[in-house]
N, C-alpha and C positions, 0 to 999 in steps of 0.2 A: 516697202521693205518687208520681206517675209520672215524675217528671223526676229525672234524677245533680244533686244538688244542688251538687258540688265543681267539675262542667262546668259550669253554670249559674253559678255564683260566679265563676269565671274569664271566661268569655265577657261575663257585666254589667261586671269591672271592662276586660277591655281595649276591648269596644265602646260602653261608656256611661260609663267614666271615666276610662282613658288618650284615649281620642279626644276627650275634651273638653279637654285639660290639666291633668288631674291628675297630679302627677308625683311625689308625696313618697312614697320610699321606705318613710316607717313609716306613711302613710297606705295605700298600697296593700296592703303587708302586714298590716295590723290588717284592711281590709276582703277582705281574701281569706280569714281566719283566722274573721271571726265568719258564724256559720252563719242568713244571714240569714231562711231558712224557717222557724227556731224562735220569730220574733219576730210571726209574722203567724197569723191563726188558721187553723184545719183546713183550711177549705173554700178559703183564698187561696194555699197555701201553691202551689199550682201557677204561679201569679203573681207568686212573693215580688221574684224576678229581672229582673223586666221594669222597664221603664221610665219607668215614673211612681211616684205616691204609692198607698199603699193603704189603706181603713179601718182600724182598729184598735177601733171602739168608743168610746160616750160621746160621740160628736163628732170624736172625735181620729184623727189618723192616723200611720204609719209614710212618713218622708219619702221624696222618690224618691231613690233610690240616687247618682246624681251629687251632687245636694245635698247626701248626708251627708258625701260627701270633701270637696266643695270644699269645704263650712264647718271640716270639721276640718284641710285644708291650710291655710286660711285663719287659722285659731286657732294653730299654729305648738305643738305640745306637744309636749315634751318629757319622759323619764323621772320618775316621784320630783313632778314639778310639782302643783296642787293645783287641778282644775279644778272650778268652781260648774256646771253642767248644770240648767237649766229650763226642766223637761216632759219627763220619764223617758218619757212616752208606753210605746211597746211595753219599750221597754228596748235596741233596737237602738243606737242611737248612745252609749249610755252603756257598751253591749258596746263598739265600736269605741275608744271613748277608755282603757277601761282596758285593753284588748290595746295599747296603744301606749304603756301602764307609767305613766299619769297617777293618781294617787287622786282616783278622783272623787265628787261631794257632789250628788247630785242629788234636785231637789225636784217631785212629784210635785199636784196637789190633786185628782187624782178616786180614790175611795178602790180600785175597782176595777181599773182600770191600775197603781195603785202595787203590789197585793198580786203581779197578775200580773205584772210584771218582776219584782221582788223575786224570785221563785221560778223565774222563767228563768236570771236571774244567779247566782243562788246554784247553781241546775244544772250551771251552764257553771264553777262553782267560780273566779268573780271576787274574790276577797276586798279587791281594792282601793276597791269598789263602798261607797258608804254611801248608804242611800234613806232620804226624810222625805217624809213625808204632811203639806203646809200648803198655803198662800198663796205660790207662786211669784216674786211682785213682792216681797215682801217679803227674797230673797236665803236666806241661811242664818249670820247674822253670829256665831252661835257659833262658827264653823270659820275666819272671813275673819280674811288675808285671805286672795283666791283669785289664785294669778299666772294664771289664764285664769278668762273667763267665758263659754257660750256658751247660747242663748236660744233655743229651738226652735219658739216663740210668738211672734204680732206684738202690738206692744205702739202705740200713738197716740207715746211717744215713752221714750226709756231711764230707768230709774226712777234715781230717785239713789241708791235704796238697792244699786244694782249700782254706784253708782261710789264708794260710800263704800267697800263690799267688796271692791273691785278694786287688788291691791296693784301696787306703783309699785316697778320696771315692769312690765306686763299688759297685757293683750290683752283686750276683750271682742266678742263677733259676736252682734250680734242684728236680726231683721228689724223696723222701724221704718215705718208710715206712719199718716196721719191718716184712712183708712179702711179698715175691715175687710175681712182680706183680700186687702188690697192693698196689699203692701211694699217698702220698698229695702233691701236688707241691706248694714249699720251696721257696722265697724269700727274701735271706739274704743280708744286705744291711750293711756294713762297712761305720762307721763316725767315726773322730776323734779319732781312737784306740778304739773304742764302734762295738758290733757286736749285729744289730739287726734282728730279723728272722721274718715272716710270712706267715700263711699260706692260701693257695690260691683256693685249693680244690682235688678232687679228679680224679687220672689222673691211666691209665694201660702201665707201659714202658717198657719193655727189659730187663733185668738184669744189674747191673753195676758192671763187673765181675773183679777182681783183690786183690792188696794187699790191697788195704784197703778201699774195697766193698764185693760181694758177693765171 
């Protein structure tokens, strides 16, 4: 790798995500802290910091860098909190939520992205990290409920099984539209037995493939 990857780190977040408005404190510092080159394979890793999304395999990809703040500024976590994560993909953003002291439950369904994060994280000595190889739409209800939930797949529309799992009060972000590939990203927000939804803008994700997804 030819490039200071701790330069590289700094320069992505102040030019591609304080210059957008990202401004949380424990979001910038989780995303300065995880070392986003060990998430992308050999040959990209000269790429990892630039500004867009990059493959990852199987279809899947590692999101672009601004995205992964805004959504986790957007999701609002907090220490100790109990985040649901669907689509561990490389395993980057589920770094980012547990350097920000979330325990997080992340559901994977391709068997080979699961093993490799597993083994990145466990590298990086995350112990708050809990990874499951299934059906992502289907949530993880042994564990719920979850005070966040966040969705790294576009799904035709939120499964209920994320609002069953979604404790009151919570937060879930997920990119949401009626054609692939082409999303609005969805933040629903549970009060008092009330579910309310808004939308946030216009985002390009992965497919959110399962029982009660694509």
């Amino acid at each position: 790798m030819d490039i200071d990857p701790r330069r590289s780190r700094e320069r992505m977040v102040r030019e591609q995500i304080i210059a957008r408005g990202v401004s949380s404190p424990a979001v910038l510092a989780a995303v300065r802290k995880t070392p986003r080159h060990l998430f992308v394979e050999e040959a990209l890793k000269p790429q990892a910091y630039e500004d867009h999304p990059l493959p990852i395999g199987y279809g899947q990809t590692i999101s672009q860098p601004y995205v992964v703040a805004w959504m986790t500024e957007l999701l609002d976590v907090g220490p100790g909190m109990k985040v649901l994560e669907i689509g561990t993909g490389s395993g980057y953003q589920t770094a980012v939520l547990a350097e920000m002291g979330a325990q997080v439950y992340s559901v994977e369904r391709v068997p080979e992205l699961h093993k490799l994060a597993g083994n990145r994280l466990a590298a990086m000595g995350l112990g708050s990290v809990h990874l499951k190889l299934d059906d992502g739409t289907m949530g993880w209800p042994e564990h719920a409920p979850f005070e966040r939930i966040l969705v790294t797949a576009g799904g035709p529309k939120v499964p209920q099984s994320y609002l069953e799992q979604l404790a009151d009060p919570g937060l879930l972000v997920m990119p949401v539209g009626a054609e692939r590939r082409s999303q609005t990203l969805v933040m629903v927000k549970k009060q008092d037995g009330r579910i309310g939804r808004k939308t946030l803008g216009q985002v390009t994700f992965v497919d959110l493939v399962g029982k009660h997804g694509w």
